[in-house]
N, C-alpha and C positions, 0 to 999 in steps of 0.2 A: 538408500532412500531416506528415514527417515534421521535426525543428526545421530550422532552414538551415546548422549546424553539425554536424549529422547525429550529435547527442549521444541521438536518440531514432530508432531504425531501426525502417521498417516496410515486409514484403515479404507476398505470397502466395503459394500454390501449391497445386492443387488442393483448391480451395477452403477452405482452411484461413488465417489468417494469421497473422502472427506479429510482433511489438511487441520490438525489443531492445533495451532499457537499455545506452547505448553509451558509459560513462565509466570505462573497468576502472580507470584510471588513480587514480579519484577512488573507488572500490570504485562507481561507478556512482550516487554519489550526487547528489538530484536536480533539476535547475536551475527556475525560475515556468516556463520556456519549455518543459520537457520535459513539464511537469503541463499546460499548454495544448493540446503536442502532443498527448498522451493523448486528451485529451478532444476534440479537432479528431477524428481520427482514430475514437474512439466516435462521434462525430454522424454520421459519413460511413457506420461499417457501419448504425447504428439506419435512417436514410435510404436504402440501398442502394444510395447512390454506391459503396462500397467493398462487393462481393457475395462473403458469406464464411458458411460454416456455423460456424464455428468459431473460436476466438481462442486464441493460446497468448502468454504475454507472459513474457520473462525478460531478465537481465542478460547483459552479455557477460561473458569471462573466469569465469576460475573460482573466484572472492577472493568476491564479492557478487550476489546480484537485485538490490538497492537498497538503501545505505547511510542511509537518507533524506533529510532535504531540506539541498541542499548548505547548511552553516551558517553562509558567508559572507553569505548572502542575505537572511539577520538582523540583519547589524551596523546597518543604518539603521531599524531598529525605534523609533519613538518613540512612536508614538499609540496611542489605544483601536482608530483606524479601522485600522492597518496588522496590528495582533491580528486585530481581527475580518475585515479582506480576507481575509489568509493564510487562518485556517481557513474562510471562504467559498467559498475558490478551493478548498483539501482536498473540503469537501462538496460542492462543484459536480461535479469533476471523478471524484472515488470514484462521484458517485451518476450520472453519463455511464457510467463502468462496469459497477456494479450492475444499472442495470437496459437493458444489451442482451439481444435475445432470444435471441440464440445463446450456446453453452456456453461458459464461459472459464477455462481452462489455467494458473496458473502453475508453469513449470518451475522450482526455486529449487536455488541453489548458493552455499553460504555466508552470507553477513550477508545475512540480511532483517527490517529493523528503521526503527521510525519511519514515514515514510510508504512506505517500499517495504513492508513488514507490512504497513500499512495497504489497500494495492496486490493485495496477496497475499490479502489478509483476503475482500476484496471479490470476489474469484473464484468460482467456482463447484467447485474442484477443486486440489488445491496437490499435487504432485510435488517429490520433495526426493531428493537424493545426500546422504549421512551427515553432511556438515560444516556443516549449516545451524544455523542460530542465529536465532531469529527474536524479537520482542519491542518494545518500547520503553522505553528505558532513561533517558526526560528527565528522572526525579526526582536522577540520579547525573551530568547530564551539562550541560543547557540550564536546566532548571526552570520548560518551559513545560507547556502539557496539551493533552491531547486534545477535542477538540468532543463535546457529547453524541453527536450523531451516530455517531463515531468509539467511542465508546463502545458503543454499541450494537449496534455490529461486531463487537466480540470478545466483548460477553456474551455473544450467538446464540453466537458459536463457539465460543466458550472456557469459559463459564458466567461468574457475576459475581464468585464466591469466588476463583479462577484468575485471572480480570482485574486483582483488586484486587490477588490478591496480587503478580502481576506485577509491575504499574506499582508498588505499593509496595517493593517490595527490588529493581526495575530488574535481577533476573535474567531469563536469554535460555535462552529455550526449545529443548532440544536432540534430538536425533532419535529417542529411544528414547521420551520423554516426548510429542512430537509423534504418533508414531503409536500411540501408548497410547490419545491424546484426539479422534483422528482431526483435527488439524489440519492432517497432511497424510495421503493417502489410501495413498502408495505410497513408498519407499526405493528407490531406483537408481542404480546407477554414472552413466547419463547421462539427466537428467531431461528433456533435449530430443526422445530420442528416444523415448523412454517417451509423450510429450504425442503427437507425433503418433503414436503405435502409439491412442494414447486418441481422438485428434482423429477416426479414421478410421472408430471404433464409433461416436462423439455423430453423427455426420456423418449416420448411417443410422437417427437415432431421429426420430421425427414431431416437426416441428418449434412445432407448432403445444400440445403436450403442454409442450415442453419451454420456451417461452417464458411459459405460464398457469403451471408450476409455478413458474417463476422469480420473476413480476411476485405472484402470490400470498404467496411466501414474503416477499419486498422488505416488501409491502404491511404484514404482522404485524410484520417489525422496524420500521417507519418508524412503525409506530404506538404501539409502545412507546417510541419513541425522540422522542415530541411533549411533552417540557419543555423549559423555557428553560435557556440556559446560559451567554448571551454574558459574564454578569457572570465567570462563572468564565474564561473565555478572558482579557477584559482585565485580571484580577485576579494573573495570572501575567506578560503578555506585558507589559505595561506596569511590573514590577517591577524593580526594583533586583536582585534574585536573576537575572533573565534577563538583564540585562545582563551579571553577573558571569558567567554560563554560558556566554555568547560568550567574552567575553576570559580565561577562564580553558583555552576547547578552542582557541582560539588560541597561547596562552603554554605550554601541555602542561602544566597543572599542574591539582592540584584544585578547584574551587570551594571558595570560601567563602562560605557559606549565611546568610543573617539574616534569612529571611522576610518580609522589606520587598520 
């Protein structure tokens, strides 16, 4: 369940459970093994080894939900095949989330960007305290991309104009603007508690209501979301620009860009 370094906490309590991003240290950023976890832990409640009405999933501390994927985990990047695993493994594990049939919570505090966004995105309900920052910034930072898939995440929630423009000027969406667009639903001093004051209404909706409108909704983005895209994946991750995006967020300096 949860990883063996306990960098992915998961407990429950009347019937609710709860998924903590356990790396304040790293702003929670996220290891292949804590993306496994995730998804370990999805198959168990889909299966009803793990019996829960409900999902709330946040960060610890109060700096991040999830910084996203720690970017050490990069540096061995060479192939087409290790481009397309990664974002394999992103849509495997987002779509274990997506589509359980119970409601899912994220509580967020601070940076939620890259695959924690991603993470966030895929919920059914996002709760935010004033300091969040949410986005993905790899055109200014890595110079890799997003899976169509992944894309088709934040159109549904974002629109495509808003999408685009995001990832193009790598600006982080911030809380006034967030509940303008409804990407998160509520503002709170403590988003943890706020989830379970929520967790305890979905708890009491027909379950069976709440699962067909989910698997429905899933259904129309997955359907727009059926073109190809591997080439765009290898086309970045495979680049001399992502190489330079590692060792330059290594070295603290900026990238230098040349589109190769």
């Amino acid at each position: 369940m949860p990883s063996s370094n306990d960098d992915l906490l998961f407990h429950q309590s009347d019937e609710v459970g709860v998924i903590t991003f356990n790396r304040p240290q790293a702003r929670n950023a996220l290891t292949f093994e804590m993306y496994d976890a995730l998804s370990d832990i999805c198959d168990q409640i889909q299966h009803q080894t793990i019996d829960i009405k409900a999902l709330v999933i946040t960060g610890a501390g109060d700096k991040a939900f999830a910084a996203g994927t720690d970017i050490s985990r990069f540096r061995d990047f060479k192939t087409e095949e290790d481009a397309l695993g990664y974002e394999r493994r992103m849509d495997h594990v987002l779509g274990r989330l997506e589509t359980l049939a119970i409601p899912t919570v994220a509580a967020i505090r601070g940076a939620c960007t890259g695959g924690g966004a991603a993470i966030a995105a895929c919920c059914d309900l996002r709760i935010a305290s004033r300091d969040i920052k949410f986005g993905f910034p790899i055109a200014r930072t890595l110079g890799n991309c997003l899976s169509v898939g992944n894309l088709s995440r934040l159109v549904e929630l974002l629109g495509a104009n808003r999408t685009r423009e995001i990832l193009l000027t790598s600006r982080l969406i911030q809380i006034d603007e967030a509940l303008n667009i409804a990407l998160v639903s509520e503002c709170v001093d403590d988003p943890m508690a706020r989830a379970h004051e929520l967790c305890e209404k979905l708890k009491a909706q027909a379950p069976l209501t709440i699962a067909s409108s989910k698997e429905g909704l899933r259904r129309l983005r997955e359907h727009a979301a059926n073109v190809p895209g591997d080439d765009l994946i290898v086309q970045c991750y495979t680049s001399e620009d992502f190489k330079e995006g590692i060792d330059a967020f290594f070295a603290k300096r900026k990238p230098q860009w040349k589109g190769i």
